[in-house]
Backbone as a chain_set.jsonl record, in Angstrom:
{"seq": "XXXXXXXXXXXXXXXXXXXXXXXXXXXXXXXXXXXXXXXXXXXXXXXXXXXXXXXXXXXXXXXXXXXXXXXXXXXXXXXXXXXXXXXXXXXXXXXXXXXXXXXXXXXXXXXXXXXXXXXXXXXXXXXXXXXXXXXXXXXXXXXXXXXXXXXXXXXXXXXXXXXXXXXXXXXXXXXXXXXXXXXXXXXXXXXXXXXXXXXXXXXXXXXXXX", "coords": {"N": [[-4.457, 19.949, -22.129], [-6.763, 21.877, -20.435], [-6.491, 25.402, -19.87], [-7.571, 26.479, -17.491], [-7.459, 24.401, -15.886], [-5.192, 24.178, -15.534], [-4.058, 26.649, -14.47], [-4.997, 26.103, -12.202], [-3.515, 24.032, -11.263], [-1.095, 24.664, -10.722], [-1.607, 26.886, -9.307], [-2.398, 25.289, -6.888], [0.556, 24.422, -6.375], [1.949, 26.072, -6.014], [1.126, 27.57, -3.993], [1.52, 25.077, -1.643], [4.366, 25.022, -1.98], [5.248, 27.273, -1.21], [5.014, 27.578, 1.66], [6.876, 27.159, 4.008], [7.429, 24.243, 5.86], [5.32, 22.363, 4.489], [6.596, 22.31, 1.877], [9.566, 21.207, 3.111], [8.039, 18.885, 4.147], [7.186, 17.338, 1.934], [9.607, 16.976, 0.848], [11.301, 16.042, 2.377], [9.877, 13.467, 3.328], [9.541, 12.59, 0.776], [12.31, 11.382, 0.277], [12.546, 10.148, 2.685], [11.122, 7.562, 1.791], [12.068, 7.044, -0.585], [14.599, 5.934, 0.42], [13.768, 4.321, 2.145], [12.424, 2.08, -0.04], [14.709, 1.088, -1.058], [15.921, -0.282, 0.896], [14.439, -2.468, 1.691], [13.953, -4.871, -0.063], [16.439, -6.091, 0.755], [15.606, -6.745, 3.321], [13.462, -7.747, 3.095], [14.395, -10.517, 1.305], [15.837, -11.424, 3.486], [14.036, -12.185, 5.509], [12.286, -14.669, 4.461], [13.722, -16.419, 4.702], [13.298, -17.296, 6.69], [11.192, -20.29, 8.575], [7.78, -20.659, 9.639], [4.66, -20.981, 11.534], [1.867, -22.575, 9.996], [-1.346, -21.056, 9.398], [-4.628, -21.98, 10.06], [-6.826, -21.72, 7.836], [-9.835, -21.038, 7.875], [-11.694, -19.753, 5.607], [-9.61, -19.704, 3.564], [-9.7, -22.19, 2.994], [-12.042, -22.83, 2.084], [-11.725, -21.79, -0.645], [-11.456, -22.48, -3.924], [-8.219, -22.204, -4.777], [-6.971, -19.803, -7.673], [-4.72, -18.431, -10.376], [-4.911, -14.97, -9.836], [-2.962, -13.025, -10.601], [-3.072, -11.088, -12.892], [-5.46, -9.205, -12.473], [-4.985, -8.075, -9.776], [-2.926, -7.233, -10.494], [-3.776, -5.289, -12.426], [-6.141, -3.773, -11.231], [-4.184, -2.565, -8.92], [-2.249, -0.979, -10.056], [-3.385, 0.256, -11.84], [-5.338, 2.091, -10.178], [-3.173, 2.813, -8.806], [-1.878, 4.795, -10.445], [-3.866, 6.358, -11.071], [-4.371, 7.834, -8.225], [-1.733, 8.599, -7.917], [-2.378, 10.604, -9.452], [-4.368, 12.239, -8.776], [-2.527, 13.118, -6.735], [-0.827, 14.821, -7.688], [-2.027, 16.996, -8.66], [-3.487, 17.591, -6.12], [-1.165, 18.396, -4.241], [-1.121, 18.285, -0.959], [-2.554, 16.294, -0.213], [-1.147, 14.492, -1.583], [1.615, 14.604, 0.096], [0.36, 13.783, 2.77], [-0.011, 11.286, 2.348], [2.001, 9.79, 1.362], [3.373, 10.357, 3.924], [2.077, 9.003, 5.221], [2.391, 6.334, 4.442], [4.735, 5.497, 4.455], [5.233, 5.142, 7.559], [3.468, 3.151, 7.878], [4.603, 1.147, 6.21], [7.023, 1.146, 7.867], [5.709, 0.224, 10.112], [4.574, -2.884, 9.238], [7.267, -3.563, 8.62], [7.96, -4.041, 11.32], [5.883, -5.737, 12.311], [6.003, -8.322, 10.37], [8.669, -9.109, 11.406], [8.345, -9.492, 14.065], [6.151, -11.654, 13.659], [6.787, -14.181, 12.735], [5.751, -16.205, 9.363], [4.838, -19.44, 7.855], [3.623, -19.437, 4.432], [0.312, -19.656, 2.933], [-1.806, -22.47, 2.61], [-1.897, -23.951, -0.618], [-0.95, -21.891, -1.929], [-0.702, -19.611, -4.978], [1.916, -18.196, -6.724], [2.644, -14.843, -6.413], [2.282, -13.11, -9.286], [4.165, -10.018, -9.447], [4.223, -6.606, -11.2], [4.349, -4.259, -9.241], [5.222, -5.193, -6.677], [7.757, -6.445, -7.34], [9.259, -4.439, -7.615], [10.103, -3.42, -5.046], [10.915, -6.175, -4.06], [12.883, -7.265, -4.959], [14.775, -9.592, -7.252], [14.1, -12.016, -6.521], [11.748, -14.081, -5.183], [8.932, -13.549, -2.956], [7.224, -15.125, -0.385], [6.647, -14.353, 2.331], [6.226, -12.551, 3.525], [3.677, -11.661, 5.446], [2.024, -10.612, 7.57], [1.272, -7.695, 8.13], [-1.339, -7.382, 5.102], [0.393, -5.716, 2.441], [-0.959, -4.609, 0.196], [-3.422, -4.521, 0.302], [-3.331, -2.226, 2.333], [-2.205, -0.494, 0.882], [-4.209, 0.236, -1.056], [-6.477, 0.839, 0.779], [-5.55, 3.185, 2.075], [-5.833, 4.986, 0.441], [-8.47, 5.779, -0.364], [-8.878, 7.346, 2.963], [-7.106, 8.776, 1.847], [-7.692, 10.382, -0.397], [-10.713, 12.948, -1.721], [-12.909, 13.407, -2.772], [-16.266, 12.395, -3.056], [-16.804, 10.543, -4.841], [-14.224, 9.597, -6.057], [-13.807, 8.177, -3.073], [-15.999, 6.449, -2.911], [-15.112, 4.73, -5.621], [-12.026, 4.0, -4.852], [-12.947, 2.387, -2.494], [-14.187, 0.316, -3.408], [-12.15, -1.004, -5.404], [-10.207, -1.643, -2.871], [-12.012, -3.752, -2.182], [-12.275, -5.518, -4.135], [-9.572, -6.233, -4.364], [-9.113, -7.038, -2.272], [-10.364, -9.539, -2.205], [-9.318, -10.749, -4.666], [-6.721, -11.819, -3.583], [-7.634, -13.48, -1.686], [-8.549, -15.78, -3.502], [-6.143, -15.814, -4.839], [-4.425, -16.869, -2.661], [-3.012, -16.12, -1.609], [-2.584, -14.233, 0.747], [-2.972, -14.71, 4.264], [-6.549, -14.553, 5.557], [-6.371, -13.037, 7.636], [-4.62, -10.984, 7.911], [-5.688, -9.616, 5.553], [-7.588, -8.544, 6.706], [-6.462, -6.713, 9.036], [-5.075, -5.405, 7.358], [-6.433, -3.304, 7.229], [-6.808, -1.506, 9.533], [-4.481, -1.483, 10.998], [-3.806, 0.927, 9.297], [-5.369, 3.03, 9.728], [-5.329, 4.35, 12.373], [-2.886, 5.174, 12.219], [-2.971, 6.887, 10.488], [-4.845, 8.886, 11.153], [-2.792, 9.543, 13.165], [-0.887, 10.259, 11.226], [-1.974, 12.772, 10.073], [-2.676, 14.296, 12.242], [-0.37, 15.064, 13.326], [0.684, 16.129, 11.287], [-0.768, 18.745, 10.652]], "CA": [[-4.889, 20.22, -20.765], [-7.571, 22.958, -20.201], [-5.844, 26.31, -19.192], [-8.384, 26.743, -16.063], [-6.699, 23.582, -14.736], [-3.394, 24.386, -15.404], [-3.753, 27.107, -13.447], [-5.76, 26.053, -10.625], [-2.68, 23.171, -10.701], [-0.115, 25.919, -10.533], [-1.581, 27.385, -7.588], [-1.873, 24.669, -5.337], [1.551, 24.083, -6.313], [2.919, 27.685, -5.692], [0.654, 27.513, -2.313], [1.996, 24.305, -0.726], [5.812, 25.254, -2.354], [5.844, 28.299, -0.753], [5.053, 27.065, 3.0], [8.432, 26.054, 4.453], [6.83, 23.03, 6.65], [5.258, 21.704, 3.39], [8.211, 22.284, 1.15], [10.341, 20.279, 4.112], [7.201, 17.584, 4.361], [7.42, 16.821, 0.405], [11.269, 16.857, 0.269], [11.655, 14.696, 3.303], [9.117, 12.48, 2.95], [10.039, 11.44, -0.861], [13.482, 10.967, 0.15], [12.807, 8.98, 3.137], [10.436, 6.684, 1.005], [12.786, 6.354, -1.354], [15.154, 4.93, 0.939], [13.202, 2.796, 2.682], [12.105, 1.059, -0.602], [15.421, 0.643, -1.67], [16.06, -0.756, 1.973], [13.3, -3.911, 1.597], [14.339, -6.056, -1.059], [17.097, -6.854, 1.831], [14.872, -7.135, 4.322], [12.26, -9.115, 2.135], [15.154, -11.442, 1.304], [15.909, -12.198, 4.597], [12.476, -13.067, 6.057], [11.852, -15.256, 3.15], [14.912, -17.495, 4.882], [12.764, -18.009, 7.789], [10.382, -20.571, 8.737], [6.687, -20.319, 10.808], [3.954, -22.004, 11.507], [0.57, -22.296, 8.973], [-2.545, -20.866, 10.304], [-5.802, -23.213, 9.87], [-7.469, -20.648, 7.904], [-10.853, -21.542, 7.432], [-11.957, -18.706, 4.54], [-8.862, -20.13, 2.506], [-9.901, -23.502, 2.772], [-13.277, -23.14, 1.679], [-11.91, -21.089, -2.007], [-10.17, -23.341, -4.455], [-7.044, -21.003, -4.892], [-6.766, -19.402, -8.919], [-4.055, -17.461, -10.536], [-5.567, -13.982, -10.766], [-2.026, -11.514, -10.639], [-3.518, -10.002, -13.452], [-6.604, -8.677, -11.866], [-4.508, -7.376, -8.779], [-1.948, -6.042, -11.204], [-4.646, -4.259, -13.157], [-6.435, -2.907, -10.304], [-3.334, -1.647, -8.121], [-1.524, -0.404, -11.062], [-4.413, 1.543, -12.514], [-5.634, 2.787, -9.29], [-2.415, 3.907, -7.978], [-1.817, 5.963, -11.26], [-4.852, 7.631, -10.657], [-4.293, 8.407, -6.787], [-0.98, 9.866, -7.896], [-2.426, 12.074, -10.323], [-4.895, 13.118, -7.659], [-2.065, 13.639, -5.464], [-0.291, 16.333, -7.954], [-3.041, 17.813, -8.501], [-3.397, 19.006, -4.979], [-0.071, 18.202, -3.09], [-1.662, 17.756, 0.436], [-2.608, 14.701, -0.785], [0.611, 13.773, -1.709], [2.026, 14.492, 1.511], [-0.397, 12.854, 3.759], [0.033, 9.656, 1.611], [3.585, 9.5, 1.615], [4.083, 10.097, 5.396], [0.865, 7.22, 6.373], [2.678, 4.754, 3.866], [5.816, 5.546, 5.206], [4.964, 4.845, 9.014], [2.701, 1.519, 7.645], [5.802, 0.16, 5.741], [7.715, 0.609, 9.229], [5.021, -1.001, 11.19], [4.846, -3.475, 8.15], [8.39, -4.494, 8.528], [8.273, -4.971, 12.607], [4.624, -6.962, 12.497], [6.531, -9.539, 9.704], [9.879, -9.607, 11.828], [8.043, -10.308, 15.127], [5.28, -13.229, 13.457], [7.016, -15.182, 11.283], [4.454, -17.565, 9.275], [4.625, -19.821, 6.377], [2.438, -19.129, 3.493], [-0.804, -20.612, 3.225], [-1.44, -23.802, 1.868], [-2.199, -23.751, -2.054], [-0.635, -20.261, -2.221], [-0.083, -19.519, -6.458], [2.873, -16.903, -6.586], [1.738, -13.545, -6.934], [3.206, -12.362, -10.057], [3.464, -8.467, -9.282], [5.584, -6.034, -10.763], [4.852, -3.735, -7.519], [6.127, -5.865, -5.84], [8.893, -6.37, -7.949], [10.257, -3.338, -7.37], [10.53, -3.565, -3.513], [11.408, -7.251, -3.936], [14.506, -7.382, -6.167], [14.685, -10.495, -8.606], [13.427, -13.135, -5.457], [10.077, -14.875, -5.287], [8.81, -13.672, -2.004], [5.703, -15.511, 0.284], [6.447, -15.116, 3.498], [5.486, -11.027, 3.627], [2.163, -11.788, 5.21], [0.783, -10.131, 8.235], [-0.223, -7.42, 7.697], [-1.091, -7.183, 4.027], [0.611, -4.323, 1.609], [-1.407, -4.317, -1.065], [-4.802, -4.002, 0.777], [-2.978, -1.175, 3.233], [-2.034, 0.841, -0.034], [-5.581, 0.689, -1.303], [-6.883, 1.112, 1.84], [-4.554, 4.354, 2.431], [-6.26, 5.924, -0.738], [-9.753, 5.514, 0.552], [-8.533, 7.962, 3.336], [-6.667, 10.67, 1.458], [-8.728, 11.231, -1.476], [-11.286, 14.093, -1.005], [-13.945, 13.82, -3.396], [-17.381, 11.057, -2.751], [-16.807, 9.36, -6.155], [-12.948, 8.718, -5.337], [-13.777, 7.327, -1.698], [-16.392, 5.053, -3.374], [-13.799, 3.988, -6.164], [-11.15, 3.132, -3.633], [-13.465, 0.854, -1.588], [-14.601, -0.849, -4.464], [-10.878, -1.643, -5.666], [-9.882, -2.021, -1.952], [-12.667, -4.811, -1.926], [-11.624, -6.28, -5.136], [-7.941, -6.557, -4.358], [-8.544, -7.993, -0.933], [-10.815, -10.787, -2.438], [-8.64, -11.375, -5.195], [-5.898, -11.535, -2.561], [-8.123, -14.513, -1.077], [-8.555, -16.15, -4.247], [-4.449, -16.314, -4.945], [-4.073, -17.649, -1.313], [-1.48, -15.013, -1.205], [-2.309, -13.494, 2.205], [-3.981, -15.226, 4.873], [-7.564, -13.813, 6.024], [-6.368, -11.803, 8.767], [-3.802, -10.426, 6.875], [-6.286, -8.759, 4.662], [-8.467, -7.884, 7.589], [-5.481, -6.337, 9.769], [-4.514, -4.25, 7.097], [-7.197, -0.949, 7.256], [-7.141, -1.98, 11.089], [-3.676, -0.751, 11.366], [-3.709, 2.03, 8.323], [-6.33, 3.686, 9.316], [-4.46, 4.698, 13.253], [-1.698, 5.413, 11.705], [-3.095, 7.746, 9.083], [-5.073, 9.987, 12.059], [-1.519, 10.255, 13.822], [-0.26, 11.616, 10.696], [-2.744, 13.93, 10.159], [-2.767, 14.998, 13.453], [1.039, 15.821, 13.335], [1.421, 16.858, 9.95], [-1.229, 19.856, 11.248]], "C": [[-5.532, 21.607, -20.713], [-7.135, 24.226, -19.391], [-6.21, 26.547, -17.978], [-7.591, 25.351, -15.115], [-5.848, 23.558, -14.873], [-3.285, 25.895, -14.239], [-3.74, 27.129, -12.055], [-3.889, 24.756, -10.291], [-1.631, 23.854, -10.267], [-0.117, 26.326, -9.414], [-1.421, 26.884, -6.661], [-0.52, 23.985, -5.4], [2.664, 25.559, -5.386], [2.108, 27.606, -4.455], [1.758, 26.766, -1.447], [3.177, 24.768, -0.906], [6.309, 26.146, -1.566], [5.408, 28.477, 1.073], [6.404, 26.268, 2.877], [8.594, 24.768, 4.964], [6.138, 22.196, 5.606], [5.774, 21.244, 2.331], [9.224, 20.877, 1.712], [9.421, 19.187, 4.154], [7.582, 16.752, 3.313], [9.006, 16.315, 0.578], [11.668, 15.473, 1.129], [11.217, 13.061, 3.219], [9.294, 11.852, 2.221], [11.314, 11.079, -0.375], [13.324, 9.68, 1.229], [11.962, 7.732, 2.934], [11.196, 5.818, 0.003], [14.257, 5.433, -1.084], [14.584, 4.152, 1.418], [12.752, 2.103, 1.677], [13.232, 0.538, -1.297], [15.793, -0.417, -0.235], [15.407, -2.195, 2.094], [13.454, -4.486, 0.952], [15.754, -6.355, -0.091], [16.243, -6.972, 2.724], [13.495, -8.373, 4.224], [13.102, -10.826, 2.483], [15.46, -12.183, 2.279], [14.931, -12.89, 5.691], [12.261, -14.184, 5.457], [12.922, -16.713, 3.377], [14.052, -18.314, 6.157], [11.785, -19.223, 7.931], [9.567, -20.215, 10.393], [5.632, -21.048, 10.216], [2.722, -21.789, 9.99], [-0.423, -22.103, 9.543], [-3.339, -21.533, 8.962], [-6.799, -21.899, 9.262], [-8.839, -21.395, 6.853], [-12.023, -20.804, 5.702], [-11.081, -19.479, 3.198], [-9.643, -21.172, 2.01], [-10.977, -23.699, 2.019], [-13.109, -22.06, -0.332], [-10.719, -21.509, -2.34], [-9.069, -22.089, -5.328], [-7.18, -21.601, -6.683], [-5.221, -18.707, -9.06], [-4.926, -16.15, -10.899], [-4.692, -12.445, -10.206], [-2.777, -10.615, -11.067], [-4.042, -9.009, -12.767], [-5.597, -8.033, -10.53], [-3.877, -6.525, -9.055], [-2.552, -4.665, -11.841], [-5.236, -3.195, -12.387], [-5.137, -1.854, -9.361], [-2.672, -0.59, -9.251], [-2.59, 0.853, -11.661], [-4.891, 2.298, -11.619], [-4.563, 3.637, -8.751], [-1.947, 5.092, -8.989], [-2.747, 7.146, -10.858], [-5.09, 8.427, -9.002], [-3.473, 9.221, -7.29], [-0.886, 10.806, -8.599], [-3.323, 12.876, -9.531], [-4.076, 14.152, -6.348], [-0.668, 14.554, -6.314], [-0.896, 16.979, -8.446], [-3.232, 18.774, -7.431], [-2.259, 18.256, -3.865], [0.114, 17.885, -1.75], [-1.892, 16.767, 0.704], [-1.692, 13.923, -0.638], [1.113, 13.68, -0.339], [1.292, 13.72, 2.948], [-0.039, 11.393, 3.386], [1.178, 9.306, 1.634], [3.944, 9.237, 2.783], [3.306, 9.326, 6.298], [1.815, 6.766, 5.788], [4.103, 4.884, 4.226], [6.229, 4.854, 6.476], [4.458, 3.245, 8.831], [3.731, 0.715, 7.179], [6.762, -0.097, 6.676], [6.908, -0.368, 10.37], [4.819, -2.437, 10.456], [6.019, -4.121, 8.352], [8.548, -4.97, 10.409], [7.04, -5.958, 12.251], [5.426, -8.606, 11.932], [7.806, -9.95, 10.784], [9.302, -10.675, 13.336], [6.347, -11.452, 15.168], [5.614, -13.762, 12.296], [5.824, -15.923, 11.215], [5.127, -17.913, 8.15], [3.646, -19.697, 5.622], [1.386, -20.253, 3.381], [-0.889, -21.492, 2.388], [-2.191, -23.438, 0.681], [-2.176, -21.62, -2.278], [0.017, -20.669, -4.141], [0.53, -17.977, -5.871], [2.291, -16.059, -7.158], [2.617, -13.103, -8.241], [2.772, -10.255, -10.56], [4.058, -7.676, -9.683], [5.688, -4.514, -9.73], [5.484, -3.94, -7.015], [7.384, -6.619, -6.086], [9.969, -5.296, -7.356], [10.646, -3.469, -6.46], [11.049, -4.915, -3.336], [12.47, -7.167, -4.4], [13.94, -8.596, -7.06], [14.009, -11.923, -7.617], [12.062, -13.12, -5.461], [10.185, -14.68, -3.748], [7.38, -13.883, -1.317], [5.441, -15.327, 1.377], [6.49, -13.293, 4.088], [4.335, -11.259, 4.124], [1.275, -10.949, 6.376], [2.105, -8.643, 8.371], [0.008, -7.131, 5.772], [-0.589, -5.772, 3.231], [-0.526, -4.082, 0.824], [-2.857, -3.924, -0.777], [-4.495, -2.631, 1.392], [-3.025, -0.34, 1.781], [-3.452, 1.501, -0.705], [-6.315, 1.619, -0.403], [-6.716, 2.812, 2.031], [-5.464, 5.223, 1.404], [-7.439, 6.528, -0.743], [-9.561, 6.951, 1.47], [-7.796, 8.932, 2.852], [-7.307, 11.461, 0.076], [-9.78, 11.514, -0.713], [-12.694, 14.123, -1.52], [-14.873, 12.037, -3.066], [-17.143, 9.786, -3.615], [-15.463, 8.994, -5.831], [-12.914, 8.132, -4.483], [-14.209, 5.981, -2.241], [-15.681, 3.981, -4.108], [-13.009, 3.317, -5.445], [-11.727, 2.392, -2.927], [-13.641, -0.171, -2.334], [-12.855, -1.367, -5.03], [-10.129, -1.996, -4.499], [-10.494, -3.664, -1.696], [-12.512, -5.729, -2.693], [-10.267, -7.171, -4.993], [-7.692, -7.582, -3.201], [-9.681, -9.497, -1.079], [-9.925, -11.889, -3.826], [-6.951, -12.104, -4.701], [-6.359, -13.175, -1.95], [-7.714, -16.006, -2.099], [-7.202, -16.922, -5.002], [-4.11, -17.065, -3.783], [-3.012, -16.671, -1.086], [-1.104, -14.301, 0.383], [-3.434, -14.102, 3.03], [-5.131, -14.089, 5.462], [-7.128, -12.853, 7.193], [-5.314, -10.679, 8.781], [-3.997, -9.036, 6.697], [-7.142, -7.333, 5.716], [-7.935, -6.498, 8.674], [-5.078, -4.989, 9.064], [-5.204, -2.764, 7.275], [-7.359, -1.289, 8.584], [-5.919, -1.109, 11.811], [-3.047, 0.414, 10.589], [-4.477, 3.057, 9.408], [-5.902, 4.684, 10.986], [-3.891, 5.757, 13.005], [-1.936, 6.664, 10.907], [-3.712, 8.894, 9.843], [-3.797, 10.416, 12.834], [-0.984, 11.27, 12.633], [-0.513, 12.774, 10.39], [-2.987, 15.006, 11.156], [-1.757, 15.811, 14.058], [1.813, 16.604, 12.428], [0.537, 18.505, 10.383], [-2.314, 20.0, 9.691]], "O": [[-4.776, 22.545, -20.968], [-7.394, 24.174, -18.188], [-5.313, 26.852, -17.192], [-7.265, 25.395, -13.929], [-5.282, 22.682, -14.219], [-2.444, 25.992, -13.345], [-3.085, 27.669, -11.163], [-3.297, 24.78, -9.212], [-1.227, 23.479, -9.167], [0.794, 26.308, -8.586], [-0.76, 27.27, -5.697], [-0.315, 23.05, -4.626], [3.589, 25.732, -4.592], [2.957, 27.564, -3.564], [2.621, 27.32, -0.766], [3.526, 25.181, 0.2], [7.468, 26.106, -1.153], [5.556, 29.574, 1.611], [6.848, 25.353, 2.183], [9.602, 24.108, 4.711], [6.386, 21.011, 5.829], [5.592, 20.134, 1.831], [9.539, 19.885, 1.055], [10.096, 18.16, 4.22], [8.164, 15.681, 3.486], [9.331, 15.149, 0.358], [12.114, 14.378, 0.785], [11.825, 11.996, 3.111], [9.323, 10.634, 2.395], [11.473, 9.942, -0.821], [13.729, 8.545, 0.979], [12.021, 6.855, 3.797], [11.146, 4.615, -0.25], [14.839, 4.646, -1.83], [14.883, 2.996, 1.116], [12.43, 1.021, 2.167], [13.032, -0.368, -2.106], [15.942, -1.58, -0.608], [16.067, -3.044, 2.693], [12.734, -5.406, 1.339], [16.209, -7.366, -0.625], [16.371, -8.188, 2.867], [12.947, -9.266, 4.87], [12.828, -11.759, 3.239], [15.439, -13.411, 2.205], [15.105, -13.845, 6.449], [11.9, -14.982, 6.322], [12.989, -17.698, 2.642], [14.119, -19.5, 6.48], [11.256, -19.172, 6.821], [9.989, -19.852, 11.491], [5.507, -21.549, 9.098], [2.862, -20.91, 9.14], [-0.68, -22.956, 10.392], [-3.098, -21.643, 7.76], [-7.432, -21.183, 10.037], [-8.868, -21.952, 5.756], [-12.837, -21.432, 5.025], [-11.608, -19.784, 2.128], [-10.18, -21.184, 0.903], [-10.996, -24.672, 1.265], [-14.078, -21.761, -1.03], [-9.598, -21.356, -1.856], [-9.323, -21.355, -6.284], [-7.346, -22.743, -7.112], [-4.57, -18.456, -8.046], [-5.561, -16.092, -11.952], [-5.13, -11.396, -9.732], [-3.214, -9.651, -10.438], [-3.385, -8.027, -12.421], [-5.845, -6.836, -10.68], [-3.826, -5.408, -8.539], [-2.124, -3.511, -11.83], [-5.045, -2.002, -12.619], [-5.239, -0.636, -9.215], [-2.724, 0.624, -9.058], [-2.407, 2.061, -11.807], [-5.011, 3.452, -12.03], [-4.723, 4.784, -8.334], [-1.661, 6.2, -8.535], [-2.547, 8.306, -10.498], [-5.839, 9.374, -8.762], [-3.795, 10.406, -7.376], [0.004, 11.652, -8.684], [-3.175, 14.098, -9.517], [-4.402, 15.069, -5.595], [0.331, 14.895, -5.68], [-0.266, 17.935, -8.9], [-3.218, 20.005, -7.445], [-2.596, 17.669, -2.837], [1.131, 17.36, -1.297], [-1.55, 16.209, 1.747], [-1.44, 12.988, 0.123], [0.986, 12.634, 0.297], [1.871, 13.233, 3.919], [0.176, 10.505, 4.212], [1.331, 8.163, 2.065], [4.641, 8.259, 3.053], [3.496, 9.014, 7.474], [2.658, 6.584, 6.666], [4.58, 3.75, 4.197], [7.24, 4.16, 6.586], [4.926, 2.306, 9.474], [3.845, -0.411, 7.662], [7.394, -1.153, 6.657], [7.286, -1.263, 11.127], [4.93, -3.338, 11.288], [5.946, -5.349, 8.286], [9.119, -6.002, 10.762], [7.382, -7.079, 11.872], [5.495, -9.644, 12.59], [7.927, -11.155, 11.0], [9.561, -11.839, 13.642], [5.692, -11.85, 16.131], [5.031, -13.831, 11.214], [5.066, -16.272, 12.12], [5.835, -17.153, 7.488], [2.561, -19.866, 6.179], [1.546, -21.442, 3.659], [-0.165, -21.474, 1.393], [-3.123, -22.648, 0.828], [-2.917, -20.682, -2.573], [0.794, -21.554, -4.499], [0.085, -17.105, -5.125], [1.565, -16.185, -8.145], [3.766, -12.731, -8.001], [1.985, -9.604, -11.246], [4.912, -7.397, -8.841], [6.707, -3.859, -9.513], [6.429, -3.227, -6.677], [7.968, -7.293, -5.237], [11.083, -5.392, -6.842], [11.847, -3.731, -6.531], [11.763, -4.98, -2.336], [13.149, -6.697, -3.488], [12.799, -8.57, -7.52], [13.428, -12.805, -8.25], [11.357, -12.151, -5.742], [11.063, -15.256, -3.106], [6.463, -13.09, -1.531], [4.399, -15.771, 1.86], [6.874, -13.083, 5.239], [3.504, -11.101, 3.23], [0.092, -10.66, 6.203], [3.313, -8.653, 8.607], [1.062, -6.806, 5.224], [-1.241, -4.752, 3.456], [-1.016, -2.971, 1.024], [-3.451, -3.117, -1.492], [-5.297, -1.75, 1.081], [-3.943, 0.467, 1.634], [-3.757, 2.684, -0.853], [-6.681, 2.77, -0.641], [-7.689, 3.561, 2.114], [-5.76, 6.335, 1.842], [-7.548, 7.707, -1.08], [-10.047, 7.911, 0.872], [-7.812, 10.015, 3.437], [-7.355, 12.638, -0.283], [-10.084, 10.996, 0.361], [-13.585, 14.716, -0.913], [-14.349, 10.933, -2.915], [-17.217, 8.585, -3.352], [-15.417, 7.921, -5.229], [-12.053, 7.254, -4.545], [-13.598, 4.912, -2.251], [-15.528, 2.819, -3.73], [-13.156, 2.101, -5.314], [-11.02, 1.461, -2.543], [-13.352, -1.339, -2.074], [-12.699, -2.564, -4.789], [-9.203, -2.749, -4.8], [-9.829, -4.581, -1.216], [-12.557, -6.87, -2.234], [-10.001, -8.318, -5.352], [-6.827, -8.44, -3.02], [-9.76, -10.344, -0.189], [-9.883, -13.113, -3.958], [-6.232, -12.766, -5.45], [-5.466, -14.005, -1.783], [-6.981, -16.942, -1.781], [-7.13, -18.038, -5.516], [-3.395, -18.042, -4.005], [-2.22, -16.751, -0.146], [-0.054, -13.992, 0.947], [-4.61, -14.069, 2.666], [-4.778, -12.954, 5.782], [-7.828, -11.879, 7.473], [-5.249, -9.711, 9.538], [-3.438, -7.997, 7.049], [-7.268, -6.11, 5.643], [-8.657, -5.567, 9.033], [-4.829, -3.91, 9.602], [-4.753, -1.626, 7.398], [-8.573, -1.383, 8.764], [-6.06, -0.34, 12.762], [-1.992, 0.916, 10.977], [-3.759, 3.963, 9.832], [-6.177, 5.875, 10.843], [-4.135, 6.916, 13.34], [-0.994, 7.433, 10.719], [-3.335, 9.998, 9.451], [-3.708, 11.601, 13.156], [-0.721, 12.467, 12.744], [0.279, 13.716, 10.357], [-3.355, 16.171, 11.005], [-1.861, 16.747, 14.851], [2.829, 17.296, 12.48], [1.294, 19.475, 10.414], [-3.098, 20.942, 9.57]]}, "num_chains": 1, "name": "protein.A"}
């Protein structure tokens, strides 16, 4: 690693570290992330008991559903490495991103509680291990409005800083939410819903984080 960016990483570490309100953002933030994802593999589980209706979704219907985890796995997985090396790099980052996906995973768990649905017809199981983690060892389909996996993209789009990262993130945002189509995994409005209600959400936090 090139000494000029070890230092420049240093600094905006010893910057944000040494603000007390940023210090307290980081600390809080990871912790209450890390409960709430231990929190959702019960809450998964128990949605996943429910039934709801099937929306007539005309987008599905017209694309003969594939398996293509991979390709979702590849993209989220490789993209979110590289967000979160962007986001210790410069820590502001970090903190903005933590306390949108924080707020989205709470609006995330009311949207699913108050519209149950059943999964769409010729849904292939996503095999994710993202979504492993927050799942536990259960096969879950019935996560659907609004989508995660577009919101997290989505989210990245908005806190990276530089032209070529924005572009990146749309282009794997646009990827993920067609391969997304393609699995049948999340119905069209799902996909559409998700930077609909990120993107809110992500000016409140900005607006409160200061």
């Amino acid at each position: 690693m090139p000494k000029t960016f070890t230092i420049v990483l240093k600094n905006n570490w010893k910057q944000t570290w040494s603000s007390s309100l940023q210090r307290t953002q980081i600390i809080i933030g990871t912790l209450l992330m890390t409960i709430t994802s231990c929190m959702l593999p019960t809450f998964f589980n128990t949605i996943q008991k429910r039934t709801g209706p099937v929306i007539n979704d005309w987008v599905l219907a017209s694309v003969t559903p594939h398996n293509v985890s991979w390709g979702i796995f590849t993209v989220i997985w490789g993209w979110g490495l590289y967000a979160l090396w962007k986001g210790i790099q410069k820590p502001t980052i970090y903190i903005t991103y933590v306390w949108t996906f924080l707020f989205v995973c709470m609006l995330r768990v009311l949207t699913i509680t108050l519209i149950p649905l059943d999964p769409p017809v010729g849904l292939v199981i996503l095999k994710d291990p993202i979504t492993g983690i927050f799942y536990g060892e259960s096969t879950i389909t019935k996560d659907l409005f609004f989508s995660g996996h577009t919101s997290v993209l989505f989210l990245s789009i908005l806190c990276l800083e530089s032209k070529a990262d924005k572009i990146l993130a749309t282009l794997a945002t646009i990827t993920v939410a067609i391969l997304l189509v393609i699995q049948h995994a999340h119905y069209t409005v799902d996909i559409i819903a998700a930077p609909l209600v990120t993107y809110p959400v992500y000016r409140l936090v900005k607006y409160f984080l200061g």
